[in-house]
C-alpha positions in Angstrom: -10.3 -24.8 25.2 -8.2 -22.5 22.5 -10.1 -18.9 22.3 -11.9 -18.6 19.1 -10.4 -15.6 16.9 -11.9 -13.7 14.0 -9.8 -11.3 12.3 -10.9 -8.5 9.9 -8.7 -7.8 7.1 -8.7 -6.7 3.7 -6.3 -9.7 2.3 -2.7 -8.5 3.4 -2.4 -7.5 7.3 -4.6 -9.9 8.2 -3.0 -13.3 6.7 0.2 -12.2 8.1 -1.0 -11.5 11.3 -2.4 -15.3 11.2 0.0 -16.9 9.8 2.8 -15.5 12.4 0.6 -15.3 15.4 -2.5 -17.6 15.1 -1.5 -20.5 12.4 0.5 -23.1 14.9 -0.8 -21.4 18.2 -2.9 -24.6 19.7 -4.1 -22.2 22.4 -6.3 -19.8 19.5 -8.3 -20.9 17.0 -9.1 -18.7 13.8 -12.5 -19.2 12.7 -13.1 -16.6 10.4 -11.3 -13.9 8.6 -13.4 -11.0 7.4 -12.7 -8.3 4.3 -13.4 -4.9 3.8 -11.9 -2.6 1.0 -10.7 -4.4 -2.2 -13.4 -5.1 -4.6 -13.7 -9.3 -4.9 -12.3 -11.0 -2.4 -15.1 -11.9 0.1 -16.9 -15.2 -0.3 -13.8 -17.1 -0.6 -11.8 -19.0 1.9 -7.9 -18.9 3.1 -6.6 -22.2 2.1 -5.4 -25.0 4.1 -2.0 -25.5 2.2 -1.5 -22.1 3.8 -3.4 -22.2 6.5 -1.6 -25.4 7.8 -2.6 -28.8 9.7 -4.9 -27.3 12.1 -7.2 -25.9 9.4 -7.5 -29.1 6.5 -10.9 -26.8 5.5 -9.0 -23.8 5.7 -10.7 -20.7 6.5 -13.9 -18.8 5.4 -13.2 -15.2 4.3 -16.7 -13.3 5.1 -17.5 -9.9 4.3 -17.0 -7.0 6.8 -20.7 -6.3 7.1 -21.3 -9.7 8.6 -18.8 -9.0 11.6 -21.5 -8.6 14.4 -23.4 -12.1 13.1 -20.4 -13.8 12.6 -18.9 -12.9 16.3 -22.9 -13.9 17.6 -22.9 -17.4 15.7 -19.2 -18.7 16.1 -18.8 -17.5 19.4 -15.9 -15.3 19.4 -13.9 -14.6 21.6 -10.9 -12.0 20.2 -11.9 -9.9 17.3 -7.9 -8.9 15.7 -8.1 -5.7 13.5 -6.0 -6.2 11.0 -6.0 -3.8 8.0 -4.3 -0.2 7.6 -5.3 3.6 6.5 -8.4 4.2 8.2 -9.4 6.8 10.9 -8.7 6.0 14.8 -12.8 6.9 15.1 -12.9 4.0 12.4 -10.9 1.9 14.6 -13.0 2.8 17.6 -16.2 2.3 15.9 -15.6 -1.1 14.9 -13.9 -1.9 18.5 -17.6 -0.5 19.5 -19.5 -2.8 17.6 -17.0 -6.1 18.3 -17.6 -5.3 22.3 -21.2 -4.8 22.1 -21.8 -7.8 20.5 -19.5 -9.6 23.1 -16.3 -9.9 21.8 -12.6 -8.8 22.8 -10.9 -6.2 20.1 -7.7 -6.7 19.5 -4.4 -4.9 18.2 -1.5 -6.6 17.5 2.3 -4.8 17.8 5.4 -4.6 15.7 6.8 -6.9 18.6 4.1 -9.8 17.9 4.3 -9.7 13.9 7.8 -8.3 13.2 9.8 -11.0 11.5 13.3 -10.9 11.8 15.8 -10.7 9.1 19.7 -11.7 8.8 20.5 -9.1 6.2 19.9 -5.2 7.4 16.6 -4.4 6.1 15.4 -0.2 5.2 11.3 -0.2 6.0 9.6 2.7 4.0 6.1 3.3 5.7 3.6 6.3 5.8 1.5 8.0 7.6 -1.6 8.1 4.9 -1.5 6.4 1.8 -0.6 9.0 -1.3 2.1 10.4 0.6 5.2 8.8 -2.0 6.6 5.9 -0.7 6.9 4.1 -4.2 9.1 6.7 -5.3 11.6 7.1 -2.1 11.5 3.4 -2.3 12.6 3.5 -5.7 15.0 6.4 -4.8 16.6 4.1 -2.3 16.9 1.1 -4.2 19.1 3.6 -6.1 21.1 4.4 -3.4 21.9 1.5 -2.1 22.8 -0.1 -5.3 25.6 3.3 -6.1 26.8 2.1 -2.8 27.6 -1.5 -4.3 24.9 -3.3 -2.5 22.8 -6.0 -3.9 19.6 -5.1 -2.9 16.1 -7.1 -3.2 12.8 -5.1 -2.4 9.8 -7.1 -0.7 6.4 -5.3 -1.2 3.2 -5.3 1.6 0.5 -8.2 0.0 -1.9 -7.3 -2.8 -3.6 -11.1 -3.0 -6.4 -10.8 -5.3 -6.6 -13.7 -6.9 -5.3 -17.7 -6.5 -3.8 -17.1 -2.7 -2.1 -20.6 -2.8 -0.5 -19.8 -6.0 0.3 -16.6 -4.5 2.1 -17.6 -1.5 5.6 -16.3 -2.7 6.1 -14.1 -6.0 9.3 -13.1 -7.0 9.4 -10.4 -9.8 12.4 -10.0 -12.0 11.3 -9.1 -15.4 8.3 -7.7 -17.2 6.6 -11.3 -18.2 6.4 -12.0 -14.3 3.5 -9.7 -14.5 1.8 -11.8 -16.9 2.7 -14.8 -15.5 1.6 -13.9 -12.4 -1.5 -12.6 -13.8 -0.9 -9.4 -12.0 -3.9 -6.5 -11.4 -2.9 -2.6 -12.6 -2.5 -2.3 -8.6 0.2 -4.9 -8.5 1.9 -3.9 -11.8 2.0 0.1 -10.6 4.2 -1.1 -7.6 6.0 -3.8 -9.5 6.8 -2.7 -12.7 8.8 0.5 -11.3 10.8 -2.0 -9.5 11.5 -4.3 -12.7 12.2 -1.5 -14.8 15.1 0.0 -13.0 17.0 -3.3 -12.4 15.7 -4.5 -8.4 14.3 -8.1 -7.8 10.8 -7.4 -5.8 9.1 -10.3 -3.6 5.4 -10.1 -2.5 2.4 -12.9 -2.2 1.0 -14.0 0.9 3.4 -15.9 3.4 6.1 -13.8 4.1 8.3 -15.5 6.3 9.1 -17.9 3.2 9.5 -14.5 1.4 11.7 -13.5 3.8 13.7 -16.7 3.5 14.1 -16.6 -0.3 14.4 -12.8 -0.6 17.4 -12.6 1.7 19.6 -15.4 0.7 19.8 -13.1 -2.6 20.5 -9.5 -1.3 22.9 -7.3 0.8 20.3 -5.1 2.1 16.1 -6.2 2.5 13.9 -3.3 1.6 10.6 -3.4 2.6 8.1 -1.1 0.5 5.1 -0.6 2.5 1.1 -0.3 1.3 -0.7 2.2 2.7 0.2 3.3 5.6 1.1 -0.2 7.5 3.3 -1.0 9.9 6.6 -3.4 8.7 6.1 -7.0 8.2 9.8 -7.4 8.8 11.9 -5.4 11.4 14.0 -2.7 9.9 17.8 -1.4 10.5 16.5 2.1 9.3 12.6 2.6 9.9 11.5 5.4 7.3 8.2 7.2 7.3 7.0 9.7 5.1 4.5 12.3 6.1 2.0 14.8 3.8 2.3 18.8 4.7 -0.8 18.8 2.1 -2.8 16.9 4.9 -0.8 18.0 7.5 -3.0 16.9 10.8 -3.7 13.3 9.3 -0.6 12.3 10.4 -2.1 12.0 14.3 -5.7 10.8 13.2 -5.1 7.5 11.3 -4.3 3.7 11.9 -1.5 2.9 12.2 0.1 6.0 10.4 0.5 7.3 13.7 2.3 4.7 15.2 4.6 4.7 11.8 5.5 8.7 13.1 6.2 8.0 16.5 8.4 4.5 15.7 10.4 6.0 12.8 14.3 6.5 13.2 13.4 8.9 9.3 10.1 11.3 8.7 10.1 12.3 5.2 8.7 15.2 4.6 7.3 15.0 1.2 6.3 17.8 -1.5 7.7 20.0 -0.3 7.1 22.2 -3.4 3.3 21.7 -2.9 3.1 22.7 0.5 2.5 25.8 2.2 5.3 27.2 5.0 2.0 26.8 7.2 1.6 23.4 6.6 5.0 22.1 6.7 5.6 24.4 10.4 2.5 22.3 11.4 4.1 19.0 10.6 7.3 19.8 11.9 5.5 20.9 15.3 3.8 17.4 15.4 7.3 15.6 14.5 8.9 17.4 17.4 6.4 16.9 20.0 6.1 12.9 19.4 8.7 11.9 18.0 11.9 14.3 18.7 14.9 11.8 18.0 13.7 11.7 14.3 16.0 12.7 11.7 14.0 14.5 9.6 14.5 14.6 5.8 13.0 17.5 3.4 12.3 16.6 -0.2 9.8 17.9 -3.2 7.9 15.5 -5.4 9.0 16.1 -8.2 6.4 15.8 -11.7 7.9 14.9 -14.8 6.0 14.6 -18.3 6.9 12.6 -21.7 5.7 15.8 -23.8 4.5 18.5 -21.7 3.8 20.6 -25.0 1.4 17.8 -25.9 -0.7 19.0 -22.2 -0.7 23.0 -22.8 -4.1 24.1 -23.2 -6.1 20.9 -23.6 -8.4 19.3 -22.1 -7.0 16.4 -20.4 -9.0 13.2 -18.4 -6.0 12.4 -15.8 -6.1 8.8 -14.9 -4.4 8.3 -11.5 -5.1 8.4 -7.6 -5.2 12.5 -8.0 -4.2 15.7 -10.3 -1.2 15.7 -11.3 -0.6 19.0 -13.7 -1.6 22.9 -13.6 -1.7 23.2 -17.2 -4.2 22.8 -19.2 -7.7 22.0 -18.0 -9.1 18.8 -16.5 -12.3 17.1 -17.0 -14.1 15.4 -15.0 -14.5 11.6 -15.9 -18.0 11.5 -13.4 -20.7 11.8 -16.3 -18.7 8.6 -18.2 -18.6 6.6 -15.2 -20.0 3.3 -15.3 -20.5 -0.4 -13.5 -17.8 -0.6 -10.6 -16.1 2.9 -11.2 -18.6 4.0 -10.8 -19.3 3.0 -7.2 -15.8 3.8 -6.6 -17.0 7.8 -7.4 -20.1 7.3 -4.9 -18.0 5.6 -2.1 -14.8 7.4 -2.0 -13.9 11.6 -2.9 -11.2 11.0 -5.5 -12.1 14.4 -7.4 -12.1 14.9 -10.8 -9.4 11.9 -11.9 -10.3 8.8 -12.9 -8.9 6.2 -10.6 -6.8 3.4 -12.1 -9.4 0.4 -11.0 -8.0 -2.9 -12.5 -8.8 -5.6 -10.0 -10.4 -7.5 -12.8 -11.0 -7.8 -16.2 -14.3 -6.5 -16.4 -13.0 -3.5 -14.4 -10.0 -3.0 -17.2 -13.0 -2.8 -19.7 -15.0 -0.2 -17.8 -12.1 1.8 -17.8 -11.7 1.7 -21.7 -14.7 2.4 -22.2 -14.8 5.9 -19.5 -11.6 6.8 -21.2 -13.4 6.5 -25.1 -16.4 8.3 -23.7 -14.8 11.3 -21.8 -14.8 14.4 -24.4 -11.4 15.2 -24.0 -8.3 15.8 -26.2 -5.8 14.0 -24.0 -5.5 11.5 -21.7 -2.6 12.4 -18.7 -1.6 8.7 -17.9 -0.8 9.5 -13.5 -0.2 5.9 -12.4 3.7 4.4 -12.0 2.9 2.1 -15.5 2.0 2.8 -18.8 -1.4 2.1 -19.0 -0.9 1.7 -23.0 0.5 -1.8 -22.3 -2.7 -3.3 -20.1 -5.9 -1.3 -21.3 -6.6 0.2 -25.0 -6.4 3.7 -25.1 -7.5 5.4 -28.7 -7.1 8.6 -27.1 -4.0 10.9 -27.4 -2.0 10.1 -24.0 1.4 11.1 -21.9 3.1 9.7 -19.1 3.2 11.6 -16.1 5.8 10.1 -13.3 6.8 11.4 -9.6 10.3 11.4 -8.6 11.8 12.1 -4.9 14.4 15.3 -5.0 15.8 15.3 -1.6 16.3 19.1 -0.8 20.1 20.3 -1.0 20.4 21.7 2.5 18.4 18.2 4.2 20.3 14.8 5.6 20.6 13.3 2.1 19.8 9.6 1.4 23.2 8.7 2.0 23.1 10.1 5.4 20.0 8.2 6.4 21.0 4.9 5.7 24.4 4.6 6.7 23.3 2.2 9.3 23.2 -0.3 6.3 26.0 1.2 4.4 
């Protein structure tokens, strides 16, 4: 009798997890995924042209808040947690609730979902989410191609919308993002990629991603989300780690794990930080995780016009503030429909978060940003946001780049296991 298996996700982890552990394991069957997190993707089902013979249905995909009924009525067995950036007391919480309503809680290991590769493959991972892995991805990519290798850049799943259509993605230019009908999350990861010259993979089966992304390349790079573990396993494991949260780096899933595994900790913005914070980090590094190299960089801001910022009053549109200057409004009192519940649920500050899972979410945004009485909008996020949303108001671009400190192991030091 195969052990029934639920797994809660939030449409990445958690299809990779089944579709390299579960999908043609005859001794587990998966009976329901759940989703928590991203906005519009419950009530839907993981189809069976992915799913495979043993699931001509496919799968239902619940939402999370179902999780004790669902384990109660389908008599689960093995509840697999399978999504990334949360607490370990969140972890432990829903372990809690999967025992008590009879199940096992599961974690699965790099060992178990690791694919292999047969090109050397650079991981970039994090401990928390917000800490710059886009742009020391980018500023690999960079280095690797000075070096003279061809390099291809696979990116952890965003599936939001047609998961069959999704199941491998290969970006190359800008009109993949339109005919991929990609979201503003997918493009800010994307378009970096596309602009500077690397191919970039993602969708939802990523062993054929892995096929077709390294017949094409010298060297894999893997450019995490959040703060997940690898999907593939890496020559040169990298993870980055935030003095401006300098504690988190012990208290999250599976950032944590990302620390102690890493052959590279980053430590990021530098120029931010306080001595304090980065002796705390470098304390923690130490004490779990001691063989580390351990590279110092800043995060450094650059802006289109930074004339056009002095002295006005600015609504900045990204994941958090971005400039001293000037003074920044707060986009709350505009807020509307889902952003709105984005304020409520999550302590983003005073920045408008760049929500763009759908169309009616694009609108909301517009219409925030031609509320807000401000003189300028500070465009944070790694696109324009010109090209996907209309923006009557003034607006720069504001971009992050990593500037590896002069006396740290450079980025030519750290990967010459692939050079």
């Amino acid at each position: 009798m195969p052990r029934r298996v639920l797994i809660m996700g939030a449409a990445g982890r958690d299809f990779h997890n089944f579709n390299v552990v579960y999908r043609d394991d005859p001794a587990n069957e998966v009976v329901a995924f759940t989703a928590t997190q991203i906005p519009f993707i419950g009530d839907r089902r993981y189809p069976s042209s992915l799913a495979g013979e043993r699931y001509p249905d496919g799968i239902q995909i619940h939402d999370e808040s179902e999780l004790v009924r669902l384990i109660r009525e389908l008599h689960v067995d093995d509840v697999v947690f399978s999504y990334s950036d949360v607490s370990h007391e969140h972890v432990m919480h829903k372990a809690s609730t999967a025992l008590a309503a009879g199940a096992n809680f599961v974690l699965l290991g790099p060992n178990a979902t690791m694919l292999q590769p047969t090109v050397p493959t650079v991981a970039v991972t994090a401990v928390r989410t917000g800490v710059g892995k886009s742009q020391t991805t980018r500023a690999i990519a960079e280095a690797l191609k000075a070096a003279g290798k061809r390099v291809v850049a696979v990116r952890h799943p965003m599936p939001y919308g047609d998961l069959a259509a999704q199941r491998v993605q290969r970006y190359a230019e800008l009109a993949d993002l339109d005919r991929y009908d990609c979201t503003i999350e997918e493009r800010e990861e994307y378009e970096p990629h596309i602009m500077s010259g690397t191919v970039i993979y993602a969708g939802v089966d990523y062993g054929a991603i892995l096929e077709r992304a390294q017949s094409e390349c010298d060297v894999l790079l893997w450019d995490g989300g959040n703060n997940d573990l690898p999907f593939y396993r890496p020559t040169v494991w990298i993870t980055l780690v935030d003095p401006l949260r300098a504690g988190h780096e012990l208290r999250y899933h599976p950032g944590e794990t990302n620390l102690r595994a890493a052959g590279v900790v980053v430590i990021n913005k530098m120029d931010s930080a306080t001595p304090d914070q980065v002796a705390e980090l470098e304390r923690t590094i130490a004490e779990v995780n001691r063989g580390a190299l351990v590279v110092k960089a800043n995060s450094k801001v650059t802006c289109d016009d930074p004339d056009a910022v002095r002295g006005k009053r600015v609504l900045v549109v990204e994941d958090g503030p971005t400039l001293t200057h000037g003074e920044i409004v707060d986009p709350r009192p505009w807020a509307i429909g889902t952003i709105a519940e984005t304020f409520e649920k999550y302590d983003v500050g005073a920045v408008l978060p760049a929500m763009g899972y759908s169309n009616g979410q694009l609108d909301e945004m517009s219409k925030i940003i031609d509320a807000a009485d401000v003189d300028l909008v500070v465009i944070g996020t790694p696109i324009d946001l010109r090209r996907v949303i209309d923006i009557r108001k003034p607006a720069v671009q504001v971009r992050y780049d990593l500037d590896v400190l002069l006396d740290s192991p450079q980025l030519a030091d750290i990967l010459a296991p692939v050079l």
